[in-house]
NUMARVO-413608 format. One record per residue (C-alpha): residue number from 1; x, y, z. Coordinates in Angstrom, 3 decimals. Each point is the difference from the previous one (the first is absolute). Layout:
REM residues N
+-----+----------+----------+----------+
| seq |       c1 |       c2 |       c3 |
+-----+----------+----------+----------+
| NUM |        X |        Y |        Z |
...
+-----+----------+----------+----------+
REM end
This chain:
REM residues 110
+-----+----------+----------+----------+
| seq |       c1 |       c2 |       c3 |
+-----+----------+----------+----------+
|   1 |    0.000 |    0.000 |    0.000 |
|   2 |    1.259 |    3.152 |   -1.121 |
|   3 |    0.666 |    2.943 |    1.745 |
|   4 |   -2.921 |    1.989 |   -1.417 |
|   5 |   -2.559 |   -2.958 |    0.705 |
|   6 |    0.692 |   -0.303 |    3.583 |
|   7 |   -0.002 |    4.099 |    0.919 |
|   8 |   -3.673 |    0.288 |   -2.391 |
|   9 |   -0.645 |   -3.142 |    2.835 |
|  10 |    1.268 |    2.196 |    3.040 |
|  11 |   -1.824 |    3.033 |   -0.955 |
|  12 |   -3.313 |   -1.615 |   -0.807 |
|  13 |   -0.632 |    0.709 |   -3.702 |
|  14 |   -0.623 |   -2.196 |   -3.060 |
|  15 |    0.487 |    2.511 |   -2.738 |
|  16 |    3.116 |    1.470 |   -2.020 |
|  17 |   -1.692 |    3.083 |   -0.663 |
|  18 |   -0.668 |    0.795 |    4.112 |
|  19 |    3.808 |   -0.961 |    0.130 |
|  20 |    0.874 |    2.324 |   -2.591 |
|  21 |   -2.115 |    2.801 |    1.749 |
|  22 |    1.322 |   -0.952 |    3.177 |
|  23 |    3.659 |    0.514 |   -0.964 |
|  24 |   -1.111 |    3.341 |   -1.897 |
|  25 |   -1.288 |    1.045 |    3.048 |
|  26 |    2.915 |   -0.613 |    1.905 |
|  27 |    2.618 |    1.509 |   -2.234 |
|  28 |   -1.815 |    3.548 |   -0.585 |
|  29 |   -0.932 |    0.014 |    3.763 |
|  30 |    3.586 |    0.219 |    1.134 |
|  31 |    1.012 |    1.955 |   -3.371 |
|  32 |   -2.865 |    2.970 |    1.457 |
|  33 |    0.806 |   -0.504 |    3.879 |
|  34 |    3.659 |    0.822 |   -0.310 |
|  35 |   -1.163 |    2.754 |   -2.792 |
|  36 |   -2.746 |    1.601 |    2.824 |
|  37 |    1.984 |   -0.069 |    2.774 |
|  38 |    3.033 |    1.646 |   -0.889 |
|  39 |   -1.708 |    3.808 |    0.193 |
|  40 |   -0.830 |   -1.648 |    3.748 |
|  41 |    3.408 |   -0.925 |    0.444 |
|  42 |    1.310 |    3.291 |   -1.224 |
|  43 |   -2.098 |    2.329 |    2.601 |
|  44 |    0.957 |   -2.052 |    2.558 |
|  45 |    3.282 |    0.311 |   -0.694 |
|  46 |    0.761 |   -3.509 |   -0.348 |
|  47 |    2.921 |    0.371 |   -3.088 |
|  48 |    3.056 |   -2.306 |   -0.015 |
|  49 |    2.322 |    2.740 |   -0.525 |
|  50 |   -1.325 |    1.682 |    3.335 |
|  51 |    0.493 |   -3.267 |    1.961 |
|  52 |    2.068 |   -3.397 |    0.597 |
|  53 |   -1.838 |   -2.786 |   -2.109 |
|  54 |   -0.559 |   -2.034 |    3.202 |
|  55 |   -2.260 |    2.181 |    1.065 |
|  56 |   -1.386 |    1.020 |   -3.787 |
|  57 |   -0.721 |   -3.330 |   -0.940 |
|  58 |   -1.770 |   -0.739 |    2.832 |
|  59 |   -2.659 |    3.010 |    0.336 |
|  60 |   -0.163 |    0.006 |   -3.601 |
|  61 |   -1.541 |   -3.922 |   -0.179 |
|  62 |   -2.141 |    1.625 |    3.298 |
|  63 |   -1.548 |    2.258 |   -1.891 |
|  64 |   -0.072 |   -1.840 |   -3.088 |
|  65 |   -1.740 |   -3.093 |    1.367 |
|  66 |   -3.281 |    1.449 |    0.810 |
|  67 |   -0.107 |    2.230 |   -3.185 |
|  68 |    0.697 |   -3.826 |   -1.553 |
|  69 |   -3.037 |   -1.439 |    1.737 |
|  70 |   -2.611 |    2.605 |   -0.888 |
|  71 |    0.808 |    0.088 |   -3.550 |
|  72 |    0.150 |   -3.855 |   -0.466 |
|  73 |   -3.941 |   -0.266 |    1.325 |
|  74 |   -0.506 |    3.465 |   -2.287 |
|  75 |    1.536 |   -1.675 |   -3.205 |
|  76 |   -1.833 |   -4.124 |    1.079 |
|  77 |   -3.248 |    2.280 |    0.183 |
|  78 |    0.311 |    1.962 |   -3.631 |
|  79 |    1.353 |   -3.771 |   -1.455 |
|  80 |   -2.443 |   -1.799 |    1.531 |
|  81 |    1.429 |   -2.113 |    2.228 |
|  82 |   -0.801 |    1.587 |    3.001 |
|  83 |   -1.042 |   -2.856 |    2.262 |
|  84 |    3.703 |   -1.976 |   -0.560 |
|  85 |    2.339 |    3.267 |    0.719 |
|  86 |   -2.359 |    0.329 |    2.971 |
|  87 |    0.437 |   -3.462 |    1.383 |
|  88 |    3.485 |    0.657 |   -0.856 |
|  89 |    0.066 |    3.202 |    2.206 |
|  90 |   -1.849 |   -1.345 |    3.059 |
|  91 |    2.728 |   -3.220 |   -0.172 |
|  92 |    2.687 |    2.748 |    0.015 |
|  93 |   -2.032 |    1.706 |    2.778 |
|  94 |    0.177 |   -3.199 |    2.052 |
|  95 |    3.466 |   -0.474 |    0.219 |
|  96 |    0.191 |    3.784 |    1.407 |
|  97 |   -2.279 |   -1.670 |    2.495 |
|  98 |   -3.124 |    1.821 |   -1.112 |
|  99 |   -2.441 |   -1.896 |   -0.990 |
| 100 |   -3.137 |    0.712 |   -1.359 |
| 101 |   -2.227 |   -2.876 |    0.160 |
| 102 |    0.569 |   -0.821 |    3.209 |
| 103 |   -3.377 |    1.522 |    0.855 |
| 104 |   -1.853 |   -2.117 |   -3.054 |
| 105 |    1.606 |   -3.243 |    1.374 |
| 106 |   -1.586 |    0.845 |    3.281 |
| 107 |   -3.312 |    1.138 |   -1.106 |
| 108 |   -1.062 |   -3.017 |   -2.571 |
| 109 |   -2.008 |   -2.751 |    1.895 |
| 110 |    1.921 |   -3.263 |   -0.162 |
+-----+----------+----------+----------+
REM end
């Protein structure tokens, strides 16, 4: 089984074209998150000429990250495939230890 098989397995979905979306979606979501934040970056005076790339790198992936996560759910929306970048985010979410079904598991009768 081929590498492609088993990650359409993983992530749940049958079709090449929902791959092919999926990857689009990926690829212009980081391509627009670094693009948007860097004004961000700029005003708050986060530049690597103005400061030691151990502590650039770091704040800059900070404030990246979130700008990251926002736009990914923006860009699954306007493709369509909403429902797996969200199931996507709230795994994410979970190993932050926030979760977000916790109160569905508890609510639903057994």
């Amino acid at each position: 089984m081929n590498w492609y098989v088993k990650l359409k397995q993983r992530w749940g979905i049958s079709s090449d074209w929902q791959a092919l979306l999926i990857f689009i979606v990926f690829g212009v979501t980081g391509s627009t998150s670094v693009k948007v934040s860097a004004p961000l970056l700029e005003m708050l005076g986060v530049v690597s000429d103005k400061m030691a790339w151990y502590i650039f790198w770091p704040l800059r992936i900070l404030i990246i990250t979130p700008i990251y996560q926002v736009l990914l759910l923006f860009f699954g929306f306007v493709a369509f495939q909403f429902p797996f970048f969200w199931n996507m985010e709230k795994k994410m979410l979970k190993r932050f230890g926030i979760d977000l079904d916790k109160g569905k598991k508890e609510d639903q009768p057994s």
